[in-house]
TORVEX-491269 format. One record per residue (C-alpha): residue in one letter; z, y, x. Coordinates in steps of 0.02 Angstrom, whole numbers, plus 50000, padded with zeros to 5 digits. Each point is the difference from the previous one (the first is absolute). Example, Ala and Ser with C-alpha at 12.3 -4.5 7.8 and 13.67 -1.06 7.14 Angstrom:
// TORVEX-491269
PT  residuo      z      y      x
PT        A  50390  49775  50615
PT        S  49967  50172  50069
END
This chain:
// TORVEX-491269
PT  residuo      z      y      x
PT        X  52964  51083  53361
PT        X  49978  50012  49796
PT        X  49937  50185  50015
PT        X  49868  49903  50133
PT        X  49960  49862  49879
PT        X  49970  50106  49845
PT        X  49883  50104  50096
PT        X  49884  49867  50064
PT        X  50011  49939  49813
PT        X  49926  50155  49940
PT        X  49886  50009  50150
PT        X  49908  49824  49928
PT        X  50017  50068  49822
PT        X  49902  50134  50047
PT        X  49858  49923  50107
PT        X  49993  49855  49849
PT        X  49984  50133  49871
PT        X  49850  50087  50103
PT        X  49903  49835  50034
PT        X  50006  50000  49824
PT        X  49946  50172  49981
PT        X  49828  49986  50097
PT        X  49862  50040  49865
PT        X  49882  49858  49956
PT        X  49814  50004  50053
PT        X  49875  49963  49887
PT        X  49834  49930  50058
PT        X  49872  50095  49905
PT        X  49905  49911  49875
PT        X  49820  49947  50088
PT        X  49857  50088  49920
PT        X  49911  49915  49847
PT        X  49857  50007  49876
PT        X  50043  49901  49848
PT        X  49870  49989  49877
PT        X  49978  49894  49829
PT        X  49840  49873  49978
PT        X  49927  49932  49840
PT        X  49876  49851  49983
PT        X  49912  49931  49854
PT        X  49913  49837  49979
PT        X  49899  49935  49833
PT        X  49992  49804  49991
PT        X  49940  49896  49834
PT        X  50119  49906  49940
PT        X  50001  49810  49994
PT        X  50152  49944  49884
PT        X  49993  50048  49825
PT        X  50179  49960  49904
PT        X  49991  49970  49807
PT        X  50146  49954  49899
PT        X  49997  49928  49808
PT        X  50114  49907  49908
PT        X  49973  49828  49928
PT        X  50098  49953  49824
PT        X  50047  49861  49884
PT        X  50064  49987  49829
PT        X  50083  49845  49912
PT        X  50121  49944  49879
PT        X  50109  49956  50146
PT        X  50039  50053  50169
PT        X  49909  49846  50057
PT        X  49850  50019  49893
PT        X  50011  50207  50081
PT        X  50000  49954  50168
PT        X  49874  49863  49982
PT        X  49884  50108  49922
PT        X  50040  50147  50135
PT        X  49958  49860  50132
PT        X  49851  49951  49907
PT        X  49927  50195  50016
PT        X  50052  50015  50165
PT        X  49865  49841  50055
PT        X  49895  50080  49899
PT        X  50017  50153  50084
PT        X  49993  49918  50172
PT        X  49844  49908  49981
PT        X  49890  50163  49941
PT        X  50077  50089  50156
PT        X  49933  49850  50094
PT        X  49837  50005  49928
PT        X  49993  50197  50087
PT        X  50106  49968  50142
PT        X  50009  49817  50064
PT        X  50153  50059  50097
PT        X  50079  50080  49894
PT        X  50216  49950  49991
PT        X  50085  50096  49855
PT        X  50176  50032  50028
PT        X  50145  50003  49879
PT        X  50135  50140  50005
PT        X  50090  49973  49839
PT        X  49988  49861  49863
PT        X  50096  50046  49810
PT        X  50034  49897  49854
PT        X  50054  50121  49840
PT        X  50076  49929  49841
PT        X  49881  50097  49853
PT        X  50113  50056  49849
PT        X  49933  50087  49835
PT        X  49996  50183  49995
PT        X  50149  50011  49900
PT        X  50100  49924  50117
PT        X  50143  50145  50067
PT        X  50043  49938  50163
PT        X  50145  50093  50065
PT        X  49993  50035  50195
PT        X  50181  50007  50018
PT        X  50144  49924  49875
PT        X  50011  49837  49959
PT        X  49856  49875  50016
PT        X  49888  49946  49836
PT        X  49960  49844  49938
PT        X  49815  49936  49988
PT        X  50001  49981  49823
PT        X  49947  50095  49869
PT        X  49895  50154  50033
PT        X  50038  49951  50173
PT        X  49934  49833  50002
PT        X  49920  49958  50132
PT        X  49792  49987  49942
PT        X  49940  49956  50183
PT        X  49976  50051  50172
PT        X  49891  50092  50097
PT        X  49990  49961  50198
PT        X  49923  50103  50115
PT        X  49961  49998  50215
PT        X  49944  50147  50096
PT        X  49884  49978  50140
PT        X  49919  50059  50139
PT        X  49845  49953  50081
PT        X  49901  50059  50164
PT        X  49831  49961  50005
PT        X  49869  50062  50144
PT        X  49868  50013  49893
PT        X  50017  50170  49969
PT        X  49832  50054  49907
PT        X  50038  49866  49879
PT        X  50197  50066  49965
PT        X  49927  50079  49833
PT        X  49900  49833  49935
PT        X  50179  49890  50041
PT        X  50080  50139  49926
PT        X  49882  49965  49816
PT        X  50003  49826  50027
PT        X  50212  49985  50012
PT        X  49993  50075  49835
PT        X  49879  49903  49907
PT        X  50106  49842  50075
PT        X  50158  50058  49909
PT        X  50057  50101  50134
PT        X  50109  50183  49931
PT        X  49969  50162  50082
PT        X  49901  49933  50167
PT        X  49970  50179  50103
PT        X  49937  49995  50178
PT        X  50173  50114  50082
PT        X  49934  50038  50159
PT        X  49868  49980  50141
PT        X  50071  49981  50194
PT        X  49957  49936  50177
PT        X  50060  49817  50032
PT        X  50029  50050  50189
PT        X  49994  50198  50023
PT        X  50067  49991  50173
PT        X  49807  50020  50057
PT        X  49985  50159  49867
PT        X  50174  50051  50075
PT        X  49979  50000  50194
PT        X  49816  50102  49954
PT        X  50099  50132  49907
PT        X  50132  49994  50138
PT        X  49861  50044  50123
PT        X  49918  50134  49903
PT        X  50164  50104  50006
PT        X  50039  49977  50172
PT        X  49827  50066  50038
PT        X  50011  50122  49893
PT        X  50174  50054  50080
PT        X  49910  50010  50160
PT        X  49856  50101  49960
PT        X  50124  50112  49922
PT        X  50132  49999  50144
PT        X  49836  50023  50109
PT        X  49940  50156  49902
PT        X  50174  50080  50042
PT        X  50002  49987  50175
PT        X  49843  50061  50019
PT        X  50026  50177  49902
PT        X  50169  49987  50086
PT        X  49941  49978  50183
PT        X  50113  49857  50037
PT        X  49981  49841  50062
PT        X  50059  49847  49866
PT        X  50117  49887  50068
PT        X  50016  49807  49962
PT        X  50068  49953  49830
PT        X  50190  50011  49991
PT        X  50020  49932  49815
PT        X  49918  49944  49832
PT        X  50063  49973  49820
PT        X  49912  49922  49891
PT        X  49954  49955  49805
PT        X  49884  49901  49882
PT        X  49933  49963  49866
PT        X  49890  49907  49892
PT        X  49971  50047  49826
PT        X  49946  49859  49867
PT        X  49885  50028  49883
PT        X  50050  50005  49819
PT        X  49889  49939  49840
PT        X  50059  49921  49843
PT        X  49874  49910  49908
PT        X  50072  49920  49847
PT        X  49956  49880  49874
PT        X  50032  49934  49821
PT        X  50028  49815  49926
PT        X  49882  49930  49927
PT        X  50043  49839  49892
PT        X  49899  49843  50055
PT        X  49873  49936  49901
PT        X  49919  49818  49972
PT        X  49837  50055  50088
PT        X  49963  49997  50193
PT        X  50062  50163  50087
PT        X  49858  50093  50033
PT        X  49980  50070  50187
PT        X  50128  50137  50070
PT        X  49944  50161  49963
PT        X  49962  50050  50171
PT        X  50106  50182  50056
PT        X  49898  50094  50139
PT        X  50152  50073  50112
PT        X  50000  50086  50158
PT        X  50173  50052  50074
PT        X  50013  50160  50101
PT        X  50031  49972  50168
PT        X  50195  49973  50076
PT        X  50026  50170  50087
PT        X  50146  49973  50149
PT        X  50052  50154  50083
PT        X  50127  50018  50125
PT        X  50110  50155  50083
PT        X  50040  50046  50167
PT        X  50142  50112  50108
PT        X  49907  50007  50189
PT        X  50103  50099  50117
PT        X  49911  50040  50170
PT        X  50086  50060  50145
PT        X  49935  50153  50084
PT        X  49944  49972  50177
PT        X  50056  50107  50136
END
């Protein structure tokens, strides 16, 4: 009875072992035609973004900020005169104690008194902003006119598209029809019939355009400003582009 038993155990052992055996079948990979599109769209821009800083000097930290505050209406109201919508934006406000040149101020070991060469002769207080104005021919003129109302180192930064979904979705359908015409072209020469489309990848872009236009303080005087000098600018258009990965199956 054993004997009988350990031969029916190697009896299952050896149908498991060649169930497991059988060879796999792979399902050949359908036919395809994957090709890569590319579409390009030009758009004129609509935002322009310039950046300046606005400063103040004083005795005190007070009398700094005041003063910075003082520039920065200043600055705001000759934007406004441009741009009635204009909204500048603050990313970073500083207040610096001023000490003489002689001053040694150790950045590490032990901290310094203000007296003495390191007295403390006033403070200078600064605020960085940003401001996005849709009056793009006239980013150069609010660019002059920031400077001449106190403003430091106003530059236009860049030109862009307040919505460039629209400049997007025309890019996006210049490469897929150019990814057809192209997966089109090969079936022809390759007497085949194109299939439906079995995938797409996909990338874009828009690329802002770049121009620094900068200006210099000039210190206020008791007359009435004369009018901005006027700055005659004409972006180049937004280019968008985007990239496609079409595959096509091949039709029996």
């Amino acid at each position: 009875m054993r004997l009988n038993v350990i031969a029916l155990a190697a009896l299952i052992g050896s149908d498991a072992v060649s169930a497991y055996a059988q060879p796999v079948i792979q399902v050949p990979e359908r036919p395809q035609i994957v090709v890569a599109g590319y579409g390009e769209v030009k758009t004129m821009p609509d935002v322009a973004t310039i950046t300046y800083t606005a400063r103040g000097e004083g005795p005190t930290s007070d009398d700094a900020v005041r003063s910075m505050t003082a520039a920065e209406s200043r600055i705001d109201g000759a934007l406004r005169s441009i741009d009635a919508a204009a909204d500048p934006r603050t990313s970073e406000v500083k207040v610096a104690a001023v000490r003489s040149n002689d001053c040694k101020e150790r950045e590490y070991g032990p901290v310094q008194l203000s007296t003495g060469a390191c007295a403390i002769a006033g403070y200078v207080a600064t605020q960085s902003a940003t401001v996005l104005t849709r009056a793009v021919n006239d980013a150069g003129t609010m660019v002059g006119i920031i400077s001449r109302a106190g403003g430091l180192d106003p530059s236009i930064d860049n030109f862009s598209l307040r919505d460039p979904r629209s400049a997007q979705q025309q890019a996006m359908a210049a490469a897929l029809n150019d990814a057809a015409s192209k997966a089109a072209s090969i079936a022809s020469v390759s007497h085949i019939q194109l299939g439906q489309i079995l995938n797409i990848s996909n990338s874009s872009q828009a690329q802002a355009q770049a121009i620094v236009v900068t200006g210099s303080r000039i210190e206020p005087n008791a007359l009435p400003p004369p009018p901005p000098v006027t700055v005659k600018l004409t972006p180049e258009p937004i280019t968008t582009t985007a990239n496609v990965t079409v595959t096509y199956a091949i039709g029996q």
